[in-house]
N, C-alpha and C positions, 0 to 999 in steps of 0.2 A: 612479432612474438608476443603473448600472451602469457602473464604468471600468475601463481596463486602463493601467497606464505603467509603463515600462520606464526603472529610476535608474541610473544607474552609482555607482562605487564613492564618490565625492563627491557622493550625491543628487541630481548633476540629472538632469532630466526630458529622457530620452533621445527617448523617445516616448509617443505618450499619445492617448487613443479614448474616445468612452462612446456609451449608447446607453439604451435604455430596456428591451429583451428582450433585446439580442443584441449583443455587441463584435466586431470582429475588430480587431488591432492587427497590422500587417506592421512589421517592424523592420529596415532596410536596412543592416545591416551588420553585423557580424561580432561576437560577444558578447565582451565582456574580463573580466580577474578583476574582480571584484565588484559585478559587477551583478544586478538584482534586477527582478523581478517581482512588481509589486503589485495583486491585483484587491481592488477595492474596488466593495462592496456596496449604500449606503447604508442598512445597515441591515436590510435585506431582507431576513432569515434564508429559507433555504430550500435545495432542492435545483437544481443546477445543471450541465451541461456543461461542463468546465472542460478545455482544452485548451494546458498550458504550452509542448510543443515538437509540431510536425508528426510525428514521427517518432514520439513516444509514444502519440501520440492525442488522442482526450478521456475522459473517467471522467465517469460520471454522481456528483456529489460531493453532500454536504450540509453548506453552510456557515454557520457561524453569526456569523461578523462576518468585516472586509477580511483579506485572507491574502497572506503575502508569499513568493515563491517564488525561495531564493539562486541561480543558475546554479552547475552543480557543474564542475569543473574539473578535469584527470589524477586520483590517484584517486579522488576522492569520484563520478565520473561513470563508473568502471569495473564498476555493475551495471546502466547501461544501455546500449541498442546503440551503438557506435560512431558514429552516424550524429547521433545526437541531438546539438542543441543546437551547430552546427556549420554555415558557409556563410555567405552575405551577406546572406540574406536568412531573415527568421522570419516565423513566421505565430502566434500567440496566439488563445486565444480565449475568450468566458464568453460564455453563453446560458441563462436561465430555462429551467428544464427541464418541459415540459407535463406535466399531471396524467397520460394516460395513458402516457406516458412511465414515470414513477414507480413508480404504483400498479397494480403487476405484481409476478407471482412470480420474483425476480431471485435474483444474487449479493449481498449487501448489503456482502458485505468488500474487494471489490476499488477500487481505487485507485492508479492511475500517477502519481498526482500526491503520493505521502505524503512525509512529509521527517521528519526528527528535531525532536525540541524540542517548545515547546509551540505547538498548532497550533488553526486555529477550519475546518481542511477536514477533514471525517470518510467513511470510514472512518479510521483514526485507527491502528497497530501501533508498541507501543514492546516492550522487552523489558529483564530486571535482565542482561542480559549480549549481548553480539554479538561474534563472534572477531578480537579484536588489534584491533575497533574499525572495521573495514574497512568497507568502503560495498557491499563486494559479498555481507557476510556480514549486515547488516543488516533486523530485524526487519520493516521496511519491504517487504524485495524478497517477502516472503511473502504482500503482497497486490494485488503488479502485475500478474496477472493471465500472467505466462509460467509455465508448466508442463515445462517442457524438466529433466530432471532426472538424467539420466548421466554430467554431470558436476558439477565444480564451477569456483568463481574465476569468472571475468568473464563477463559477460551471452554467451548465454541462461543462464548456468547459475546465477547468484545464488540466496544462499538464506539463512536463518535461520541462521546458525551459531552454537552456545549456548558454544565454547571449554571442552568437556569439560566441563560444569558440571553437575552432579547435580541442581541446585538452581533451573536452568533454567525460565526461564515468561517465556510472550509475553502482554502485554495489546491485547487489541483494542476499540476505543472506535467505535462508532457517534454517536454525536452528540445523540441522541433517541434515543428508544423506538421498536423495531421488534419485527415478530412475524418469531419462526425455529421451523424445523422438523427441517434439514436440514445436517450440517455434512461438508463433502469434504476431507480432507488427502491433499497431494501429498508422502510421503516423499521426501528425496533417496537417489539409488538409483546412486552412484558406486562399486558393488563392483569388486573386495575394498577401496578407499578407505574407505569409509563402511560405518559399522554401522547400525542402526536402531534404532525404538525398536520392545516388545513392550507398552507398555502407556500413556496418556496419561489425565490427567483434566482434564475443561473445567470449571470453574467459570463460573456465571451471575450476572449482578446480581441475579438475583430469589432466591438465595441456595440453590437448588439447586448441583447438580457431576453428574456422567455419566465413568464409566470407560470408554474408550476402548480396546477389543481391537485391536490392530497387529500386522501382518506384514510380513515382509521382501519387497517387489515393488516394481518401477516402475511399475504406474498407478494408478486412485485409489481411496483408500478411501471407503464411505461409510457413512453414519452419520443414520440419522433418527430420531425422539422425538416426542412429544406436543407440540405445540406452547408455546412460552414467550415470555413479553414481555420483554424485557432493553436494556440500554443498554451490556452492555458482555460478555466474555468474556474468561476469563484461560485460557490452554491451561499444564499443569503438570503434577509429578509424574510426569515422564515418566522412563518406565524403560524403558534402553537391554537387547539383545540381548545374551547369551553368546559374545562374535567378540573377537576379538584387536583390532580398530578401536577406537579410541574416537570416534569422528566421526560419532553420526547426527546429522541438520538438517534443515530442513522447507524445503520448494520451495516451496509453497503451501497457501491455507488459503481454504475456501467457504464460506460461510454462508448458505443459502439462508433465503427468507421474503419477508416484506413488511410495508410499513411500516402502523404503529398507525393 
């Protein structure tokens, strides 16, 4: 069995649903600070449909025990749209996600549902640095799946921001073993604001790395290789352009393949 409840900031049980494939939970009223979102699994590792707010969507996810989802509030919800998390009325949702569903040649990075901290829904992006700490520059927004990238600051334009750091690297955590072939990065492209980077290296858990050639443009790069098994990917050693900017950041990040 599978459940969805909705705590407030004194844990109680706002609302609450279950089901055996498939939840929806409507929440009739209006979200306050410290409420929280908890899907619980019974255990049931696997891949899932996970749908926290109507306005984000759902992300096909892979979870591996209950996940608790904080409702973000002024800024910590300024790298998503406006629209989110917002109204009298929510809609939630979790659904066992079918085989063929899954077992396709997908994105395996993306996820509107990621959050800071340590977490059991994958894909999974943390980073050793995000600028001033902000929610709109955070490692996360790099795998919700917006591409919008002429500017910056507040959704659509969120992005990875590394706070000029030389020493900059994002981890991206899958969950389990997946097979990748294919990896797309969305520079942010806010000229003359932002500079870029010319050079990037991706380390793999199977203990390979691949130099990444980068140019200065707004659409995507891409990047394919012999296929690899890995659980995880660290993007680093990124080396910024010859511009008077010190501000490149990354909009987004693809990983294409399919699961082991």
């Amino acid at each position: 069995m599978i459940q969805i409840k909705v705590l407030d900031a004194e844990k109680n049980i706002v609302a609450e649903n279950s089901g055996q494939e498939e939840v929806n939970l409507t929440l009739r009223r209006e979200y306050q600070e410290g409420d929280t979102i908890i899907f619980e699994i019974g255990g049931e590792t696997g891949h899932y449909w996970m749908q926290v707010d109507d306005v984000l969507g759902k992300s096909l996810v892979y979870l591996t025990g209950d996940q608790t989802y904080e409702i973000p509030f002024e800024e910590k919800k300024f790298n998503l749209s406006p629209k989110a998390f917002t109204g009298e009325k929510q809609l939630i949702s979790l659904r066992k996600a079918r085989p063929y569903e899954v077992n396709i040649y997908r994105n395996l990075a993306e996820n509107v549902n990621d959050q800071h901290g340590d977490v059991n829904c994958y894909p999974h992006a943390s980073a050793n640095v995000e600028t001033r700490g902000e929610a709109v520059f955070a490692a996360k927004n790099a795998i919700d799946g917006v591409t919008a990238n002429h500017s910056h600051g507040k959704w659509p334009f969120a992005s990875w921001g590394i706070n000029q750091r030389d020493d900059a690297q994002m981890k991206l955590e899958f969950g389990r073993e997946i097979k990748t072939d294919r990896i797309i990065l969305h520079t942010r492209a806010d000229f003359p604001h932002d500079n870029w980077w010319v050079k990037a290296t991706v380390e793999f858990s199977d203990g390979s790395s691949m130099v990444l050639d980068l140019e200065k443009t707004d659409v995507s790069q891409e990047f394919s290789f012999e296929e690899k098994t890995i659980s995880w990917l660290v993007l680093k050693e990124l080396i910024k352009a010859d511009d008077p900017s010190p501000f490149p950041a990354l909009t987004q990040i693809e990983v294409f393949g399919t699961e082991c």
